[in-house]
Legacy VTK file of the C-alpha trace (Angstrom):
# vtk DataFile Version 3.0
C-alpha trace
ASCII
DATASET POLYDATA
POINTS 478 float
131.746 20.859 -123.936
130.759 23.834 -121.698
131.406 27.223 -123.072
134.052 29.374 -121.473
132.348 32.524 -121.104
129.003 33.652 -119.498
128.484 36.738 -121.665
130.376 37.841 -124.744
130.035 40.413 -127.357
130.610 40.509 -130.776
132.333 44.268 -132.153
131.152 44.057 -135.923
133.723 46.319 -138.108
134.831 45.015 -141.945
132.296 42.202 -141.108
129.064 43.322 -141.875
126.783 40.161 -142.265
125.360 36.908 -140.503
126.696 34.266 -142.561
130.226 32.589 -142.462
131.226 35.496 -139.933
134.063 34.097 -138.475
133.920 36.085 -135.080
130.401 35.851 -134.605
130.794 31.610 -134.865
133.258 31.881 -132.737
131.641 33.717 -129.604
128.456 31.638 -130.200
130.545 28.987 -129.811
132.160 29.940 -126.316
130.073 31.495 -125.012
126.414 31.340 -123.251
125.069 34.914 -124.108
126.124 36.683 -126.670
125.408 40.192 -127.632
126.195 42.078 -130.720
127.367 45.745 -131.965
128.831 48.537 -134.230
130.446 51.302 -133.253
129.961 54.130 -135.560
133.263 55.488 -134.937
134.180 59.759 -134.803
137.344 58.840 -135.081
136.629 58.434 -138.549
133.685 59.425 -139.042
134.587 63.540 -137.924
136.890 63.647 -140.756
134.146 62.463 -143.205
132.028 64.987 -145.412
128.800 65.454 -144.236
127.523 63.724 -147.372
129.642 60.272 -147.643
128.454 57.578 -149.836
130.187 55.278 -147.328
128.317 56.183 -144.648
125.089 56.299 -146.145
125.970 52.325 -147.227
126.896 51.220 -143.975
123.865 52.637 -142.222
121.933 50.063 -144.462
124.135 47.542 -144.531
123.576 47.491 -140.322
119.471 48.012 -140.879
120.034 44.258 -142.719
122.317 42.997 -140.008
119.812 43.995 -137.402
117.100 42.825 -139.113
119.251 39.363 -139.546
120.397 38.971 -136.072
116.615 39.574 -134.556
115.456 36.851 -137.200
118.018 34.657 -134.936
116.965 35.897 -131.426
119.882 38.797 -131.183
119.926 42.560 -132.128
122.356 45.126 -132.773
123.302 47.609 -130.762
124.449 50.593 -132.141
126.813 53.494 -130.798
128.137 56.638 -132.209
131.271 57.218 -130.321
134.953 56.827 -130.147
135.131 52.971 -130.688
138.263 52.665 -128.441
135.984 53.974 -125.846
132.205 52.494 -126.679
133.525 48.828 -126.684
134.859 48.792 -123.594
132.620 50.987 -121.912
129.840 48.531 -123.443
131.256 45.632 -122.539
131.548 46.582 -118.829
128.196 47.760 -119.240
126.983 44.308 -120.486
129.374 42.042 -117.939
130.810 40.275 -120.588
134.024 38.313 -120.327
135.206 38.940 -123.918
135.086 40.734 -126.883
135.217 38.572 -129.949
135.699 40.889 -133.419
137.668 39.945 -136.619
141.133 41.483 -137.475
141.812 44.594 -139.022
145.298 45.322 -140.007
145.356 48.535 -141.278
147.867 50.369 -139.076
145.443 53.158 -137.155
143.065 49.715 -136.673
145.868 48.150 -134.745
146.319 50.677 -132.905
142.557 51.441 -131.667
142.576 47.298 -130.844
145.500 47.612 -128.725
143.992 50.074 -127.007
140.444 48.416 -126.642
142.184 44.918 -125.814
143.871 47.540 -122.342
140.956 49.027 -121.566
139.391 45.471 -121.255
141.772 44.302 -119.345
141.426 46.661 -116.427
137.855 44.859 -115.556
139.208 41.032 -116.786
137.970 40.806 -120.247
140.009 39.980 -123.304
140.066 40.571 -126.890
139.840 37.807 -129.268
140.041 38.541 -132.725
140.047 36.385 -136.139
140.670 36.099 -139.980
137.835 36.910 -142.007
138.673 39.526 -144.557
140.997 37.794 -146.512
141.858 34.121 -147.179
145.136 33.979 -146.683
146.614 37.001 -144.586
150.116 38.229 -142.339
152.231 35.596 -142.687
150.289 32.216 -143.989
151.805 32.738 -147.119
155.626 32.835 -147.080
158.653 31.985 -149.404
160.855 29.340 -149.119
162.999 31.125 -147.402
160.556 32.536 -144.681
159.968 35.514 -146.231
157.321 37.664 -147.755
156.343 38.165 -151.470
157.011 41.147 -153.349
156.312 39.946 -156.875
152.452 38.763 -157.026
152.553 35.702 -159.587
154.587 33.374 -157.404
152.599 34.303 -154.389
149.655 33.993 -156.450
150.924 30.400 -156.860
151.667 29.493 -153.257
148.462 30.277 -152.542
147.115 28.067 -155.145
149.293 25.310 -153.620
148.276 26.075 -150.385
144.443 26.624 -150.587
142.578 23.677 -150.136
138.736 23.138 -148.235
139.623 24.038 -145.180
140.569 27.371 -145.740
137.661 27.993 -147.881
134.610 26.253 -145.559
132.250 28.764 -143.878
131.591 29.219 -140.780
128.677 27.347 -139.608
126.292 30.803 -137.457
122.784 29.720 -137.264
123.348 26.139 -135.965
124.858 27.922 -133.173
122.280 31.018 -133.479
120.546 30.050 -129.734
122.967 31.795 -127.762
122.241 34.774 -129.568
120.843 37.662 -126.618
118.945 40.544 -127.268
119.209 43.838 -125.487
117.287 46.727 -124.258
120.608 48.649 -125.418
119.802 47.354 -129.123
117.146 50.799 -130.017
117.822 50.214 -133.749
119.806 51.732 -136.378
120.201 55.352 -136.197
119.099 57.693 -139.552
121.576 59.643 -141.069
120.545 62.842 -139.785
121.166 61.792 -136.122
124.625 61.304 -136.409
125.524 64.178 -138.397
125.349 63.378 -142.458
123.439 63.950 -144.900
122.168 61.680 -147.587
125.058 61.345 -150.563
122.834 59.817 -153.435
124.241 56.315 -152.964
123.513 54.299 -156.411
120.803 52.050 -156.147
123.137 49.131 -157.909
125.081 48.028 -154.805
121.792 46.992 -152.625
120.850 47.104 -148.898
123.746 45.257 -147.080
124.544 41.367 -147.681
120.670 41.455 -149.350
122.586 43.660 -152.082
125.571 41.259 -152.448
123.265 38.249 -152.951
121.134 40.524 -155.691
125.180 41.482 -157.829
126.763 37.817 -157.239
123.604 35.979 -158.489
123.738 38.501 -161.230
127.546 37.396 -162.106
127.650 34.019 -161.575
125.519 34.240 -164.409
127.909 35.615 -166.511
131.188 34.747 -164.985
132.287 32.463 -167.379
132.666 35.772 -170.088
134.554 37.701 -167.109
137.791 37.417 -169.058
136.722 39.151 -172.175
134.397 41.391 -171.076
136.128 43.167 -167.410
138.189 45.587 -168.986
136.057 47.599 -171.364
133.943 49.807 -169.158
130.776 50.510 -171.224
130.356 46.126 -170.631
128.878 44.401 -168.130
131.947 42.894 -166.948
133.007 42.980 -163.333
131.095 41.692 -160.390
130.651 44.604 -158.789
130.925 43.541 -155.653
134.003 44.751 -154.468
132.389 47.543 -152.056
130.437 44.338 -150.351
134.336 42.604 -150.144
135.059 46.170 -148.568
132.034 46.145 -145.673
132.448 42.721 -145.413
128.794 41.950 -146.653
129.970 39.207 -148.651
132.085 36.345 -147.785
135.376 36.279 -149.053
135.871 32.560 -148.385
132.326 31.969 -150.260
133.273 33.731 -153.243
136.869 32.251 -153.421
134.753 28.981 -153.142
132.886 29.375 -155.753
135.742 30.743 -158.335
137.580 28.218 -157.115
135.058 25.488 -158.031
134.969 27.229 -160.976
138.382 27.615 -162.051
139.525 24.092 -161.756
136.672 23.052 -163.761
137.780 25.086 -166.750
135.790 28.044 -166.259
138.248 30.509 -168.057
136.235 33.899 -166.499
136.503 32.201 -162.943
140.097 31.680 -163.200
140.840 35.316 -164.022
138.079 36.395 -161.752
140.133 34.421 -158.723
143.452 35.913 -159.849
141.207 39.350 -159.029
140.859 38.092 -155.532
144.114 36.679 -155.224
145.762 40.457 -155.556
143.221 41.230 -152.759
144.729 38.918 -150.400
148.510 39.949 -151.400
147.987 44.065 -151.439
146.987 43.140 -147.738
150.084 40.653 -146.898
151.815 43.472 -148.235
150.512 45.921 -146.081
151.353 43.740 -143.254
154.851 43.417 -143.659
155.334 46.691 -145.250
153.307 49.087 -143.245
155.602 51.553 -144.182
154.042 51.560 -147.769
150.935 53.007 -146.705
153.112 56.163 -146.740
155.726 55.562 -148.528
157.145 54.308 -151.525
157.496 50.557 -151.212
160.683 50.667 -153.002
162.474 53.582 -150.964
164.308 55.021 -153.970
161.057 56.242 -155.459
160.732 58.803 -152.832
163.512 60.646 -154.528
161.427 61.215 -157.455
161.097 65.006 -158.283
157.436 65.352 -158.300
156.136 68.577 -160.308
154.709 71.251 -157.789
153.325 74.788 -157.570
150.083 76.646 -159.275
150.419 75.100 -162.610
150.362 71.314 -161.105
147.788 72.227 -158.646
145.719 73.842 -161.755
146.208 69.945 -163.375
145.749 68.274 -159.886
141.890 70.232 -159.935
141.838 69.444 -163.528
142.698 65.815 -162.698
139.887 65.350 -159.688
136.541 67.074 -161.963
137.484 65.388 -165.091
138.276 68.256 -166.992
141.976 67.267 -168.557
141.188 67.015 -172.370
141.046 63.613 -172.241
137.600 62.142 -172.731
138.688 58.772 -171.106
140.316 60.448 -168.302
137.547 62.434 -167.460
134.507 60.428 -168.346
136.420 58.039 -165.125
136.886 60.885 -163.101
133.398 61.934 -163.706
132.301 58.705 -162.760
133.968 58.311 -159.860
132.553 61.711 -158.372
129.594 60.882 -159.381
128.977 57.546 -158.248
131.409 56.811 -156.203
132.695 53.993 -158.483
135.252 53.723 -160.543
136.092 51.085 -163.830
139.310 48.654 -162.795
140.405 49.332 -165.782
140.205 53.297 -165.756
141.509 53.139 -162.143
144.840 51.899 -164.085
144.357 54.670 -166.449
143.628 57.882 -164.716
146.155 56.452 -162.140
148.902 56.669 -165.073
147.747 59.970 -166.404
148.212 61.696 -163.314
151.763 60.282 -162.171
153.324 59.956 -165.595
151.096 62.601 -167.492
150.925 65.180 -164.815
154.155 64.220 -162.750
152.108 64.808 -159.649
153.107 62.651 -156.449
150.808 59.088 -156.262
149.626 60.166 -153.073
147.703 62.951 -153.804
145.828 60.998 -156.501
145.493 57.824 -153.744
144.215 60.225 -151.139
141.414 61.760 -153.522
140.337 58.100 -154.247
140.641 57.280 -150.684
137.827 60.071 -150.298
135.581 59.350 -152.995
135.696 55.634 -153.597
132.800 53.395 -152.133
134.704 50.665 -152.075
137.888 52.142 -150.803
140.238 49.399 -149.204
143.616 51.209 -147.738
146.299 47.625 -148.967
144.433 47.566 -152.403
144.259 51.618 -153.302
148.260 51.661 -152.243
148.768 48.892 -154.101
147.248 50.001 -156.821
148.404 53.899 -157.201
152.419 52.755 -156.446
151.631 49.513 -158.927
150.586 52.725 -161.614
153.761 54.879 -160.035
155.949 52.154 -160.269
156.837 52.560 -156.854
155.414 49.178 -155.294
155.801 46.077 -155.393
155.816 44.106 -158.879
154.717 47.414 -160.035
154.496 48.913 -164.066
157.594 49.363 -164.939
158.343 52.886 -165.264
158.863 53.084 -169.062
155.557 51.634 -169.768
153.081 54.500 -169.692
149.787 54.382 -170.822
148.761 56.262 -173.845
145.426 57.601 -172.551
144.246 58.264 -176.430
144.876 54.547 -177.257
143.523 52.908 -173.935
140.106 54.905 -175.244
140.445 53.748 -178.682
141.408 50.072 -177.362
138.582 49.598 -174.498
135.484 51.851 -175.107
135.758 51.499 -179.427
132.969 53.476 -179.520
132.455 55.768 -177.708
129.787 54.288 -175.312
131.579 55.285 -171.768
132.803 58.619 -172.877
129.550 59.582 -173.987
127.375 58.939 -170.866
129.955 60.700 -168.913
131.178 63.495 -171.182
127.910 64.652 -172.682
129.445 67.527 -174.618
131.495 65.643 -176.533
128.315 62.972 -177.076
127.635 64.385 -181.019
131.144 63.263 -181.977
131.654 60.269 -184.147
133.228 56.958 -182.996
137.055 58.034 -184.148
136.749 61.781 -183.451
135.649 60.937 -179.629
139.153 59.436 -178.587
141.110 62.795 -179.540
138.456 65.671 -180.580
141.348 68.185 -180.511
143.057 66.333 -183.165
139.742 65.209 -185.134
136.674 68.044 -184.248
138.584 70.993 -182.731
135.412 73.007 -183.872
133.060 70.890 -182.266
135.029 70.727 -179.013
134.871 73.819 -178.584
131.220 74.457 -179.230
130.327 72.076 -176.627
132.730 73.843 -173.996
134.919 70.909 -173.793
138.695 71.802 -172.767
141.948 71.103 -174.720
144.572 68.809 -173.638
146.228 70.355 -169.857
149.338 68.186 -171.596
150.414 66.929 -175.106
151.111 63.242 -173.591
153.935 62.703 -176.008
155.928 64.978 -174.167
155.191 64.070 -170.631
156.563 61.113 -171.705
159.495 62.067 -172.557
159.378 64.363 -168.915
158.759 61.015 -167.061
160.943 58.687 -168.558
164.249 61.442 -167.699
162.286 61.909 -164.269
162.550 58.100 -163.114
165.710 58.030 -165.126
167.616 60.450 -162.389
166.194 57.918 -159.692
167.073 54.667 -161.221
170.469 56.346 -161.969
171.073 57.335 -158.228
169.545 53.909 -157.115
172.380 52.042 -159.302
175.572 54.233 -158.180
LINES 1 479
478 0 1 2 3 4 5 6 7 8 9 10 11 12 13 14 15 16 17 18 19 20 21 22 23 24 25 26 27 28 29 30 31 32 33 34 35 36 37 38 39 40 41 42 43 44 45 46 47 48 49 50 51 52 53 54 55 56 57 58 59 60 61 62 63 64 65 66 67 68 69 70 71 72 73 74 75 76 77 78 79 80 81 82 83 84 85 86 87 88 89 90 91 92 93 94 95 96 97 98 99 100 101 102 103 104 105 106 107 108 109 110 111 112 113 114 115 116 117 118 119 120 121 122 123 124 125 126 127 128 129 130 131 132 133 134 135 136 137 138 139 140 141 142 143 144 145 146 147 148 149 150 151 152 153 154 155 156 157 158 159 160 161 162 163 164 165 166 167 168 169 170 171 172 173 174 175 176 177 178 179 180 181 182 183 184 185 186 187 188 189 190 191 192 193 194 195 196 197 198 199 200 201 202 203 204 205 206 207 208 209 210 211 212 213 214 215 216 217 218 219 220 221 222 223 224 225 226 227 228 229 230 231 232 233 234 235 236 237 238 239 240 241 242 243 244 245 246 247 248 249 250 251 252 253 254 255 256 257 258 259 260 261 262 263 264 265 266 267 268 269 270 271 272 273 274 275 276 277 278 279 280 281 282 283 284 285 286 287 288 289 290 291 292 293 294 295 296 297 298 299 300 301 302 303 304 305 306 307 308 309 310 311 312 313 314 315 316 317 318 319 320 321 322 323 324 325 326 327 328 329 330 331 332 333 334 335 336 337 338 339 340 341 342 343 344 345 346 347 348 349 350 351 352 353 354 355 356 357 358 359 360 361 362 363 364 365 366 367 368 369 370 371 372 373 374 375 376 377 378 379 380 381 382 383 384 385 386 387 388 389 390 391 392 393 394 395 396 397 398 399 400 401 402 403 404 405 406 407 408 409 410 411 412 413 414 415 416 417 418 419 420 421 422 423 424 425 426 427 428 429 430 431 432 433 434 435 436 437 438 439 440 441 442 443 444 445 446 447 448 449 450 451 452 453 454 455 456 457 458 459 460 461 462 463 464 465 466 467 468 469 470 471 472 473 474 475 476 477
């Protein structure tokens, strides 16, 4: 069968690797040339530090997908632009007939698209784009009745039902690799410098790229099997650590749902709960789909009633919050983490998520939008989904009267000590009990070591909380 297309190009985006790329097999497939790029877009870019993390990753992620694609007779070409504008100004530039990419459907995404897929038309191109980020996205996964899923364990079991080879086969690339073109266009990867940024101390754990994500998933594979025991105490070698390469696409979801998969149904305890992990992935962005309004809002409308605490003293616990300086070693020792690395503990994401709605009464968003800015792996469905999940505001969400007691989830998850200590140095000479609540246990020693009190005795933002949701779910009933 003769391909459809002279030319194409291939706009890389959440995609960032050779194999099982689904747009990538796709225009090698249909068409005779194809050529390759990234758009390193301002329109997101601008907003950015000058030191991102996320940046500084991506930049070597492409330096591997260059370096991948000329293995295969292709190259890269990189801009640093306004992507509505570079991709079609580069595909007139190149004479191709289409632009092949993979969906996005985070709203401002879908918006850029429709504006590239215009542009093309006005010179007879078209945009095709495909599902690659998730397994199961928009509206594969429905209810009986047609609908979408609010409550996550019955779509988690429709897509059990529904998942089967097909959906989890790669996507064949270098069998196809020959109509791969390269291009005096394709100058190589630009350095940080040159497009504005400075380097951001990435951590050398995540790798180069999709070389990275093959280093962290041959690491847990090894270990999978103990992923149900060990993922929620953050001093452990638990998780995979791969969900920034999920994020940047330099991993294959459909290869790692392939493999827990496999896993799973062979007993593999770790791989079960491990796929569960993935599952949520795939339903925080069905959510976002049909409920695009979420990425705002409450999910559940009512919530947006809720009295929030404002003014100095919950901006002085909102600073408090972000530099891990609250008075509560767990707390902080994640916040300190996060700022530091970039990375932040599931499990503590839950936590310090809690603290500050139900501890601090300040609105979800501000904590989701500090994430959003300091998380490497920060995904837009799954950081919603997790801060209205802590809020109670989302979909199958905590329930509002179950609040985490940040003094027990320490006591419970890092027993002793280990986490808090690497993170909250002044606090390191304390013994295993004293460490969860050193106000309580080594007020003296606190002190010396310049470690704050409690902004909040968490017994009685409780009781704040629970008569704070209680006025909603009152109104919500009359």
């Amino acid at each position: 069968m003769s391909a459809p297309f002279d030319r194409a190009l291939v706009w890389f985006r959440r995609d960032l690797r050779v194999e099982d790329q689904a747009a990538l097999h796709h225009a090698l497939r249909s068409a005779k040339q194809v050529f390759c790029a990234f758009v390193l877009d301002r329109d997101i870019l601008d907003a950015l530090p000058r030191a991102d993390r996320r940046v500084e990753f991506i930049l070597g992620a492409l330096q591997v997908l260059d370096d991948d694609l000329r293995r295969l007779g292709g190259a890269l070409i990189v801009r640093h632009g306004v992507a509505a504008d570079e991709i079609p100004k580069l595909a007139a530039e190149l004479a191709v007939q289409a632009v092949f990419a993979n969906h996005d459907d985070e709203p401002q995404a879908l918006q850029r698209d429709a504006r590239v897929a215009d542009r093309l038309k006005s010179f007879s191109a078209e945009l095709r784009t495909f599902k690659d980020h998730v397994v199961f996205e928009r509206r594969e996964v429905l209810t009986a009745t047609g609908g979408a899923y609010g409550v996550f364990t019955p779509y988690k079991n429709a897509w059990l039902r529904k998942v089967d080879d097909f959906y989890l086969s790669p996507y064949p690339v270098e069998r196809h690799a020959a109509a791969l073109a390269p291009s005096p266009l394709a100058t190589g990867v630009p350095t940080l410098q040159a497009i504005g940024f400075e380097p951001a101390g990435l951590t050398p754990h995540v790798g180069r790229g999709s070389r990275g994500a093959e280093e962290l998933l041959d690491d847990f594979l090894d270990r999978i099997d103990q992923y149900h025991e060990k993922r929620d105490f953050p001093a452990v070698k638990g998780p995979s650590y791969l969900s920034v390469h999920l994020r940047f696409g330099t991993v294959s979801i459909r290869r790692l749902a392939r493999l827990a998969h496999a896993r799973a149904t062979g007993g593999d305890r770790g791989a079960e709960v491990w796929l569960s992990e993935l599952i949520w992935r795939d339903f925080y962005h069905q959510v976002m789909h049909h409920h695009p309004h979420a990425m705002t809002s409450a999910f559940r409308p009512e919530y947006d009633a809720i009295a929030w605490e404002t003014g100095a003293l919950a901006d002085e616990h909102f600073a408090a919050w972000c530099d891990g300086r609250t008075g509560f070693p767990l707390v902080d020792a994640a916040m300190r983490q996060l700022n530091q690395t970039g990375y932040m503990h599931n499990r503590l994401r839950m936590v310090t998520a809690s603290f500050l709605t139900k501890d601090l009464g300040l609105d979800w968003r501000r904590g989701e939008a500090w994430f959003a800015q300091q998380l490497l792996d920060f995904d837009l469905a799954a950081n919603n989904g997790g801060w209205q999940w802590a809020s109670s505001s989302g979909c199958d969400a905590q329930p509002y009267f179950r609040i985490f007691n940040p003094t027990s989830q320490s006591e419970k998850f890092d027993p002793q000590g280990r986490f808090i200590r690497r993170y909250c140095p002044e606090l390191a000479e304390l013994d295993d009990k004293a460490i969860h609540a050193p106000w309580e246990r080594a007020p003296l020693a606190m002190q010396g070591g310049g470690y704050p009190r409690p902004v909040v005795d968490h017994a009685v933002a409780r009781e704040r909380t629970l008569a704070r949701y209680a006025v909603v779910k009152s109104r919500a009933v009359r």
